[in-house]
C-alpha positions as CSV (number, residue, x, y, z in Angstrom):
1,X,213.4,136.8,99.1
2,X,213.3,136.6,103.1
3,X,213.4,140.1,103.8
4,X,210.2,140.1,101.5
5,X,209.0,137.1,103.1
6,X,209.8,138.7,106.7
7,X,207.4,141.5,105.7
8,X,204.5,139.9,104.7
9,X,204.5,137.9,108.2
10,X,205.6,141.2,109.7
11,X,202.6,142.8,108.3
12,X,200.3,140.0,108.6
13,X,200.8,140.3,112.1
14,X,200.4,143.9,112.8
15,X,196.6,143.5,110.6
16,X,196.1,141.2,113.2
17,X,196.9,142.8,116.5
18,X,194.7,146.0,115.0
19,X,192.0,143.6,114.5
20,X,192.1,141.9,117.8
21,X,193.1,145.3,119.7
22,X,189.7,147.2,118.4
23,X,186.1,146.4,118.7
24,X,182.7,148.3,118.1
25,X,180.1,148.7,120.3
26,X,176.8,148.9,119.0
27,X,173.9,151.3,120.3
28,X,171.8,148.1,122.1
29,X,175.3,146.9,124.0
30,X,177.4,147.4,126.8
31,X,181.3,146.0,127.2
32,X,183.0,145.0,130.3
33,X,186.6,144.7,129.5
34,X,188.8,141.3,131.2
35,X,192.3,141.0,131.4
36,X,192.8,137.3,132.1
37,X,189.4,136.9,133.4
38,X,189.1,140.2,135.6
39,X,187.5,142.9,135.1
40,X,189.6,146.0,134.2
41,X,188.7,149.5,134.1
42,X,184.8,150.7,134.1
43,X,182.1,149.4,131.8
44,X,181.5,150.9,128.4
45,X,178.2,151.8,127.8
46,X,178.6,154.3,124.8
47,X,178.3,153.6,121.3
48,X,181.5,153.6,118.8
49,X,185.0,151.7,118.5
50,X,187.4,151.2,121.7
51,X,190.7,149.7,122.0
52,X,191.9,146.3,124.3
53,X,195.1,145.1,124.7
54,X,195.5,142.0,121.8
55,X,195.1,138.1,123.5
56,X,195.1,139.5,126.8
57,X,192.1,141.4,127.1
58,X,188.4,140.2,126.3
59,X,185.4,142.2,125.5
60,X,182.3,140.9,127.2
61,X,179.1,142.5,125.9
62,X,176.3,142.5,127.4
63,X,172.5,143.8,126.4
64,X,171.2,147.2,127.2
65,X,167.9,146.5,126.1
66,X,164.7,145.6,128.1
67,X,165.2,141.6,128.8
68,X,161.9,139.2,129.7
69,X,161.8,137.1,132.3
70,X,159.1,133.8,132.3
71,X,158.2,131.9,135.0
72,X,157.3,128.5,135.4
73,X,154.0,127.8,136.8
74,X,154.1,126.8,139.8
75,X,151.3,125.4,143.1
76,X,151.2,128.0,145.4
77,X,148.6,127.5,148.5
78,X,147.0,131.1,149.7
79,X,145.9,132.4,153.0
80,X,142.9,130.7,152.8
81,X,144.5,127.2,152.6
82,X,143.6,127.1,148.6
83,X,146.3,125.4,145.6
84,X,146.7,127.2,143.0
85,X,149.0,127.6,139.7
86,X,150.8,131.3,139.7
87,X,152.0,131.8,136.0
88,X,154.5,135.1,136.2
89,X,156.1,136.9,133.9
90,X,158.7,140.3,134.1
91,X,160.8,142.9,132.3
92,X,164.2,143.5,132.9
93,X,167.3,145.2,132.3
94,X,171.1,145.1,133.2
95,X,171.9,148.8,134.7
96,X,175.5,148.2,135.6
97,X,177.2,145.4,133.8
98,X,180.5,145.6,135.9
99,X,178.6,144.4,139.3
100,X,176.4,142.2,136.6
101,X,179.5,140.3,135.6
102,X,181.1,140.2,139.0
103,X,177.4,138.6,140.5
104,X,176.3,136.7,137.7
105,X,178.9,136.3,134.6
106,X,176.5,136.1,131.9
107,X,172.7,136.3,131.1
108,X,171.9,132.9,131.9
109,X,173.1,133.2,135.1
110,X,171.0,136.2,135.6
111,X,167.7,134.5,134.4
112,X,168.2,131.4,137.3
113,X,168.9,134.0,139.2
114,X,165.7,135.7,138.9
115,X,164.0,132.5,138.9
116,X,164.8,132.1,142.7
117,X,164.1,135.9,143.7
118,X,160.5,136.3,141.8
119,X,159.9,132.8,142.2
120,X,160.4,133.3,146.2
121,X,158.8,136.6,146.9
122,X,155.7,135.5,144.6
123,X,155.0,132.7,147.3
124,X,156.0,135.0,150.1
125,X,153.2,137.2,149.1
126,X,150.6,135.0,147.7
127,X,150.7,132.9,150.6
128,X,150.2,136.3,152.9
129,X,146.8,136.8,151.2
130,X,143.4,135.4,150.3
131,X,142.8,134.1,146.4
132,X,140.3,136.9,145.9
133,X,142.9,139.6,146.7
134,X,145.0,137.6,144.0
135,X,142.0,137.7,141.4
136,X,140.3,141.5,142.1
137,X,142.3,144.7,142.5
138,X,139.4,146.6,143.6
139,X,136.0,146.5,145.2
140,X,132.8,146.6,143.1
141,X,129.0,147.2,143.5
142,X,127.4,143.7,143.4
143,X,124.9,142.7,140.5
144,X,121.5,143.2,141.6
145,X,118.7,140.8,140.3
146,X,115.1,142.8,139.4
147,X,114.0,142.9,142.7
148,X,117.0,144.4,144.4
149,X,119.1,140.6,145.4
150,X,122.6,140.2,144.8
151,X,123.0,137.3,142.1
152,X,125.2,134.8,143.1
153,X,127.9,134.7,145.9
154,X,128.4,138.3,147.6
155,X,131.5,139.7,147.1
156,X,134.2,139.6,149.9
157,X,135.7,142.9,150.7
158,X,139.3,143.3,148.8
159,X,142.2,145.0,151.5
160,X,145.5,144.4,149.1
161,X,144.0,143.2,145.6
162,X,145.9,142.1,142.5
163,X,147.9,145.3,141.4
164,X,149.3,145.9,144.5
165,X,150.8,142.5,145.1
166,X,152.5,142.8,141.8
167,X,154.0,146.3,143.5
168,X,155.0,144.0,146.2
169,X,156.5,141.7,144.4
170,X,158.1,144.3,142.4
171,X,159.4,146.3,145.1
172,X,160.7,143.3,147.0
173,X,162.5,141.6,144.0
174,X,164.7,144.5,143.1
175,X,165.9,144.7,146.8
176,X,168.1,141.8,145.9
177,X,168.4,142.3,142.4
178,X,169.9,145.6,142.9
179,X,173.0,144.1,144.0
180,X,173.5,142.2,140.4
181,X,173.4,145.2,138.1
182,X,170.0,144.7,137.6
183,X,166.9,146.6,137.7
184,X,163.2,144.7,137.1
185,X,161.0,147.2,134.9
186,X,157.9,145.2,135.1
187,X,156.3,141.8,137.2
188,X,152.4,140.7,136.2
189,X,150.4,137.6,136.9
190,X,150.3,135.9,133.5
191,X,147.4,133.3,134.7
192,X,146.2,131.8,137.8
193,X,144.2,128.9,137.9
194,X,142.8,126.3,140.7
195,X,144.7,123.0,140.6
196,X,143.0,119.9,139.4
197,X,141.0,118.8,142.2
198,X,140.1,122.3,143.4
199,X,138.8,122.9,140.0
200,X,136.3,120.3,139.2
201,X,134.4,121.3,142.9
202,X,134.6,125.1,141.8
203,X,132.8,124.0,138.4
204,X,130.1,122.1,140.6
205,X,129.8,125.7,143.0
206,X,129.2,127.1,140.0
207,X,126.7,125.2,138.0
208,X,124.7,125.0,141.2
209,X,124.8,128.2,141.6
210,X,123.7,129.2,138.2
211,X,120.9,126.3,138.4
212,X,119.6,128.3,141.9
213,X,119.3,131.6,140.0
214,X,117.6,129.9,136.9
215,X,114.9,128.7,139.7
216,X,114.8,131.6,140.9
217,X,114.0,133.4,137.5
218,X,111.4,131.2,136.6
219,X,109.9,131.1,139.9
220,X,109.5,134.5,139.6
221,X,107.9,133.9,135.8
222,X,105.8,131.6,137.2
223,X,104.3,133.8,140.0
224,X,103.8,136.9,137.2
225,X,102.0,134.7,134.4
226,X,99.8,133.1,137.7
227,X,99.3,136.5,138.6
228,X,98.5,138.0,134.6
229,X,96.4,135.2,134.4
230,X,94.4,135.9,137.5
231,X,93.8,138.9,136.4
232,X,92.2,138.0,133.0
233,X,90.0,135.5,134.3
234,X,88.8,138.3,136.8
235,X,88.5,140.9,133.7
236,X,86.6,138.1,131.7
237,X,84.4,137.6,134.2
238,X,83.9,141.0,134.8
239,X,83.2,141.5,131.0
240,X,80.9,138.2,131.0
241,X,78.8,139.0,134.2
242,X,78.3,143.1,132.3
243,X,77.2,141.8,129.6
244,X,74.6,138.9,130.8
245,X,73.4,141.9,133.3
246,X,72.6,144.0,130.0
247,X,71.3,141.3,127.9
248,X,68.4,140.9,131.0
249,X,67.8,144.1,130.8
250,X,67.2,144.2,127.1
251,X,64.8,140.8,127.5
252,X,63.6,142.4,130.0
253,X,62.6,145.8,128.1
254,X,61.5,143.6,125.2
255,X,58.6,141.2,127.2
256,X,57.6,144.5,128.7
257,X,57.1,146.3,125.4
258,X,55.6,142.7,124.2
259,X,53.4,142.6,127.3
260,X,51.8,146.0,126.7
261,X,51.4,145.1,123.3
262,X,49.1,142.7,124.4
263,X,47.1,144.4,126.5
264,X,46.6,147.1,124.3
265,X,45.5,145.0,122.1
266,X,43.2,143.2,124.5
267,X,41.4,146.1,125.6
268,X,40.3,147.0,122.1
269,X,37.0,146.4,120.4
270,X,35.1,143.0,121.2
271,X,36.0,142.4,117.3
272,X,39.7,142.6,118.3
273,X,39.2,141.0,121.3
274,X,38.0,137.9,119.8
275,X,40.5,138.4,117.2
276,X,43.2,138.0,119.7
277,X,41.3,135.4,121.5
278,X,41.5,133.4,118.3
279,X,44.8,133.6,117.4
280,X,46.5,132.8,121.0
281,X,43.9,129.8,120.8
282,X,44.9,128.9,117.7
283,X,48.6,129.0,119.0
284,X,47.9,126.8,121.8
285,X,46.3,124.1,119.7
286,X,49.1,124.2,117.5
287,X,51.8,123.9,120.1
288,X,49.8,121.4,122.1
289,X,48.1,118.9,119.8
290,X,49.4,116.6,116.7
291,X,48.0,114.4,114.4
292,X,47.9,111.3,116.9
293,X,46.7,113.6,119.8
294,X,43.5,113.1,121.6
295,X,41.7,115.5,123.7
296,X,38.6,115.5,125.4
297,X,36.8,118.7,125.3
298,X,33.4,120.0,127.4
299,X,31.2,122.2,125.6
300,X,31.8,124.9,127.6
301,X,35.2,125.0,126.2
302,X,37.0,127.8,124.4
303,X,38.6,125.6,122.1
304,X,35.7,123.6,121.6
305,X,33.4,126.6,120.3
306,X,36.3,127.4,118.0
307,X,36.3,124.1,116.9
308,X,33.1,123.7,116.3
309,X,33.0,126.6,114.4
310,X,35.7,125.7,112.0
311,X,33.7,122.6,111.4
């Protein structure tokens, strides 16, 4: 019964030393092996099962995948003496986890680590460089307004601009990080924006800005429907004064062609003659007199013979 007893623990404790001597690593991970808290050996960066000495050895693993990094915004001034808030972010990756462990023990130690170094050389260089360098990475044609004026502020003239700050930055950062066992894949500006009190004065530049190019506009509206209307007041005068000058000249023809009519019909036949004579009198009298008129008339009179004739 003890010898059976003596077995089981016997076995029970060879399961165990297999178990705590053997351990798998996985495609994403890297070990460094300690033997009582020192590293021993090289790191173990290939996939499969490995061996360690049981309760005296440890397997630290570590990530071999691409790790991100995010920054804290933070109030950085520029060049120009402006305050702004960086927001940063990165990529990276532990390249040899034996100098990684020596430097920094574990991940965490590695991200307040990066902290200080991206942290740092992101207000080196922003503060080595204007905000527009910070906002543009190239140069651009201005916007030109219809006739041929920049709208709104020119443009400065970029020398740096944003993409090769971030190379900066970049190439700076993994100066130090290299000795960690680390190797940053990737830095970018997540967002920059004006602090508080810069902010509201930039919205004022703005809307004042945009209000002078309105004006501007409908000046320029103003001055084309002042000049479209001068124009059709000039085209209806044009049209008005042609067509009185050929309504004159149709009067005109008309009291001519009337005028001859009469005399041709004047110099007839003493008949006609008195016949026309007649009439126009007639005419007279009945334009000139009325039932209340009174007239007096010599006996020589034209209108007196005709009137005396009626009678």
């Amino acid at each position: 019964m003890r010898k059976e007893i003596f077995i089981a623990i016997a076995a029970f404790f060879i399961v165990l030393c297999l178990m705590l001597s053997t351990f798998t690593v996985k495609e994403h991970e890297q070990v460094v092996l300690t033997q009582f808290g020192k590293p021993v050996g090289s790191a173990i960066t290939t996939p499969g099962i490995n061996f360690k000495l049981p309760f005296v050895q440890t397997a630290n693993v570590f990530e071999k995948r691409f790790m991100e990094w995010n920054g804290d915004p933070n109030q950085v001034p520029t060049k120009d003496k402006k305050f702004i808030f960086v927001d940063t972010y990165a990529r990276w990756q532990i390249t040899d986890p034996l100098q990684f462990f020596k430097r920094l023990t574990n991940e965490r130690g590695a991200q307040s680590r990066l902290d200080d170094i991206l942290d740092g050389e992101t207000r080196n260089v922003v503060a080595k460089n204007n905000i527009e360098e910070l906002v543009r990475s190239s140069n651009r044609k201005p916007e030109l307004d219809s006739i041929g004026e920049v709208l709104g502020d020119s443009l400065a003239i970029v020398f740096v601009g944003r993409d090769k700050m971030q190379n900066m930055i970049l190439e700076s950062a993994n100066k130090q990080a290299k000795e960690l066992g680390i190797k940053i894949l990737d830095f970018r500006f997540k967002r920059i924006n004006y602090v508080q009190e810069v902010q509201t004065q930039v919205y004022e530049r703005m809307k004042s800005e945009r209000f002078r190019i309105a004006d501007k506009f409908r000046s320029e509206g103003q001055g084309e429907a002042s000049r479209i209307n001068g124009e059709k007041d000039r085209e209806l005068k044009n049209i008005q004064s042609a067509a009185f000058k050929k309504a004159e000249e149709i009067k005109g023809k008309a009291d001519a062609n009337a005028a001859s009519v009469y005399t041709a019909v004047y110099n007839q036949s003493a008949q006609s003659k008195s016949l026309y004579g007649f009439l126009k009198s007639m005419e007279t009298l009945d334009k000139t007199f009325s039932e209340k008129t009174s007239v007096v008339l010599s006996t020589n009179s034209e209108l007196y013979r005709y009137l005396k004739k009626a009678e």
